[in-house]
C-alpha positions as a printed NumPy array, in Angstrom:
array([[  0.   ,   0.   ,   0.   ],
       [  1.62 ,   3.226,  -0.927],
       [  0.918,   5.864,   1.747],
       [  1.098,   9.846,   1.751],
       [  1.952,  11.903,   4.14 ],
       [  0.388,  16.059,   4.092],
       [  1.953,  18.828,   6.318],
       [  1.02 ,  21.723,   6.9  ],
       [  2.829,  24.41 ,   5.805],
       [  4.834,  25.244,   8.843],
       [  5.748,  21.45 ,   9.495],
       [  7.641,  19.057,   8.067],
       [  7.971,  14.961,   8.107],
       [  9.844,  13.721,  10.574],
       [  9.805,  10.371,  10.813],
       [  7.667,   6.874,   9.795],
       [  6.825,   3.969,  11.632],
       [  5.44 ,   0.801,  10.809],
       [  6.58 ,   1.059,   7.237],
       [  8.643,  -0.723,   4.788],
       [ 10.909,   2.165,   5.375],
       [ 11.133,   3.78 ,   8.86 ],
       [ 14.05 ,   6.001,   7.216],
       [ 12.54 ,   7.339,   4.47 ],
       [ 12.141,  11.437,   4.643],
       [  9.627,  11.331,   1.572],
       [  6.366,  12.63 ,   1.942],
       [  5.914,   9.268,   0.43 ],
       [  6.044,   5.53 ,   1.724],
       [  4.734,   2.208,   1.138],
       [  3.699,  -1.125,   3.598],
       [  3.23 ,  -4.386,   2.825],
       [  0.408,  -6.198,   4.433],
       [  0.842,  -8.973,   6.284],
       [ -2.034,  -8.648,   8.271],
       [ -2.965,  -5.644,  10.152],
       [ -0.506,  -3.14 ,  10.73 ],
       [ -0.315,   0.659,  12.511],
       [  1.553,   3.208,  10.547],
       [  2.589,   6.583,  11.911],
       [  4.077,  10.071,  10.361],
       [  5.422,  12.016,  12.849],
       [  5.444,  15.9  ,  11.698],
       [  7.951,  18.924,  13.694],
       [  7.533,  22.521,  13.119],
       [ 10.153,  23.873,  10.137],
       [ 12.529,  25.825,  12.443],
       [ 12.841,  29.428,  12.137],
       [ 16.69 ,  30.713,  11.773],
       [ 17.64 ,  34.311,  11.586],
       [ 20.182,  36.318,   9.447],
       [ 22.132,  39.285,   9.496],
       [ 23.956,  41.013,   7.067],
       [ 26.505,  43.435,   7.298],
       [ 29.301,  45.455,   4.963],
       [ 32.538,  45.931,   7.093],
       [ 34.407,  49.132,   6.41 ],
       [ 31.898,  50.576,   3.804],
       [ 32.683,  50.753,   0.052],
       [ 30.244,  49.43 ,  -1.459],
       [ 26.476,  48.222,  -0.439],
       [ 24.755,  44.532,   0.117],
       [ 21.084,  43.504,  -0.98 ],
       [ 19.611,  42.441,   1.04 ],
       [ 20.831,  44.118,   4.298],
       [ 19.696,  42.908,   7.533],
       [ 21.462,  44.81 ,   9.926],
       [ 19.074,  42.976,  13.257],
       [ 18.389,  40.112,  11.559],
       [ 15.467,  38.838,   9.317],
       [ 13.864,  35.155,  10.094],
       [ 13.926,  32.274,   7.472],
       [ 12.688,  28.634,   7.478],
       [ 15.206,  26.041,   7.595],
       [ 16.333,  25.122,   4.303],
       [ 15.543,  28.747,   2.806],
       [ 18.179,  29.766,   0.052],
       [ 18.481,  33.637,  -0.016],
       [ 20.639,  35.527,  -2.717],
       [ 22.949,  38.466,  -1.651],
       [ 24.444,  40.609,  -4.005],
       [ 27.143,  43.065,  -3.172],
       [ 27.54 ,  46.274,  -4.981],
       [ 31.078,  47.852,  -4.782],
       [ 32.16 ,  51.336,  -4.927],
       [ 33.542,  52.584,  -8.359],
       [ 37.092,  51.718,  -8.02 ],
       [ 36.512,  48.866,  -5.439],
       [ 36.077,  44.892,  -5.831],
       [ 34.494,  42.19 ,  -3.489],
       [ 37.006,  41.088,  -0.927],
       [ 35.642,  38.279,   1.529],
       [ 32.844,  36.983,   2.642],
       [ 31.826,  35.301,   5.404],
       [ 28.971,  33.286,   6.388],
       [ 27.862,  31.818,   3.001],
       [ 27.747,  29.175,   1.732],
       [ 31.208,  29.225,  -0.857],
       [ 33.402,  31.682,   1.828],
       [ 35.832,  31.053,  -0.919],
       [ 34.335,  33.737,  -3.518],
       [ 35.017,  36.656,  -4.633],
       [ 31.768,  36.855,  -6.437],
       [ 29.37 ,  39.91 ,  -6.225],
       [ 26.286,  37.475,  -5.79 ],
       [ 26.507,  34.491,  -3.056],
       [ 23.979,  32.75 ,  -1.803],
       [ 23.337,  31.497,   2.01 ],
       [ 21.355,  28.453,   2.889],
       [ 19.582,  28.79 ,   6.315],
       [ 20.527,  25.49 ,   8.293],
       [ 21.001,  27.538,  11.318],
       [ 21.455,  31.497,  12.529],
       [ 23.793,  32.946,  10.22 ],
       [ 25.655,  36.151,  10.469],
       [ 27.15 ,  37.157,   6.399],
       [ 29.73 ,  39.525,   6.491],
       [ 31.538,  41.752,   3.378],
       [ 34.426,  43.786,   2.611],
       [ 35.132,  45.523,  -0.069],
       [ 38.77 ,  46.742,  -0.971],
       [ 40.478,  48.871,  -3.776],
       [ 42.673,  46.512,  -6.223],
       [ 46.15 ,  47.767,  -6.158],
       [ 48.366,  47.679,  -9.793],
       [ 52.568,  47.487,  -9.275],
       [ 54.96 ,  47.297, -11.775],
       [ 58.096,  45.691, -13.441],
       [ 60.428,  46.995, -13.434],
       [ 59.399,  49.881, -11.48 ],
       [ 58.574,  49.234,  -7.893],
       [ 60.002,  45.643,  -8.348],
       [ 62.874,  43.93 , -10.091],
       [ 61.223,  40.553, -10.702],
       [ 57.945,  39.568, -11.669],
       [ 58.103,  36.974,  -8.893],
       [ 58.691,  39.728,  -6.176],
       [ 56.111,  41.605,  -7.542],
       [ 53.189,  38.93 ,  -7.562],
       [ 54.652,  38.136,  -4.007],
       [ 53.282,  41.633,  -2.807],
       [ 50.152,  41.399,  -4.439],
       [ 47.041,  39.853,  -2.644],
       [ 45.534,  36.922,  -3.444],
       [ 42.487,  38.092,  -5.966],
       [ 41.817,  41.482,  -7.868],
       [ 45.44 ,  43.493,  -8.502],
       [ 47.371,  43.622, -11.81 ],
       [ 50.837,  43.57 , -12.257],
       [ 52.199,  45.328, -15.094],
       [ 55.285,  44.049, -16.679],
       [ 57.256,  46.113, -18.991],
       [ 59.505,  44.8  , -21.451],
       [ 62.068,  42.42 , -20.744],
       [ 63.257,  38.623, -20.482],
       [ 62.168,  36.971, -17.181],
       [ 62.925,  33.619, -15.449],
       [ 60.165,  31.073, -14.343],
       [ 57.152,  32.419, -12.354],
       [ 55.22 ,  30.895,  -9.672],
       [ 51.717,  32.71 ,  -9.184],
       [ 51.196,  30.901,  -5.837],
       [ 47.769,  30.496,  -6.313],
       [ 47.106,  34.015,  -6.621],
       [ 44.176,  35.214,  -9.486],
       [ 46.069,  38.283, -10.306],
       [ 46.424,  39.914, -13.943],
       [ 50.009,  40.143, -15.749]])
């Protein structure tokens, strides 16, 4: 017998019992009768989780911004989108769910109370020669995301960006 199980809309499934599968987290189940048998769903309320939002050290804006918090069912995916200051890129993040962008829209997934954090920072540009002999000492100084180096003409050794997304 395939069974179905109907929240309301501020609960969710829990759990079965009596099924063929007590594990199962589909709204959907089935049991085999053998003879007579008691089946239960057990429903919870969807928690409630809240966020904040918040650009550190101005320089740009973030939409939405929830400076005391907002409330969001569990497993509610909101979109944030930064806007930078002319001049001015995305730095970090935190509190999403990829802390490793650098993206101007990120996403959070409420699983629990989240605080999301920005910064924004100006890109810097160095050059070579110039303010550095060697284009290795030059993407040494540079951070890790955003800042050109510009590299006048020459012949250079090897290079080793470290891992860094700059622009030669």
């Amino acid at each position: 017998v395939v069974l179905s199980a109907s929240p309301d809309p501020n609960n969710k499934l829990y759990q079965w019992y009596g099924t063929d599968n007590d594990s199962s987290k589909s709204l959907t189940n089935t049991v085999t009768m053998t003879g007579n048998k008691t089946v239960q769903a057990e429903f919870r309320v969807i928690p409630l989780y809240k966020l904040k939002t918040e650009v550190i050290g101005g320089h740009g804006t973030l939409d939405p911004l929830y400076k005391r918090g907002e409330y969001f069912r569990e497993g509610t995916v909101i979109t944030l989108t930064a806007t930078p200051e002319e001049n001015y890129i995305v730095d970090t993040w935190t509190g999403i769910d990829d802390p490793n962008s650098w993206a101007k829209t990120n996403i959070v997934t409420m699983n629990s109370d989240k605080v999301v954090t920005i910064m924004f920072r100006k890109p810097r540009t160095v050059t070579v020669p110039g303010e550095f002999d060697t284009i290795s000492e030059a993407i040494e100084s540079v951070y890790k995301h955003g800042d050109k180096v510009i590299v006048g003409a020459g012949t250079y050794g090897t290079i080793n960006f470290n891992g860094k997304a700059v622009t030669v």
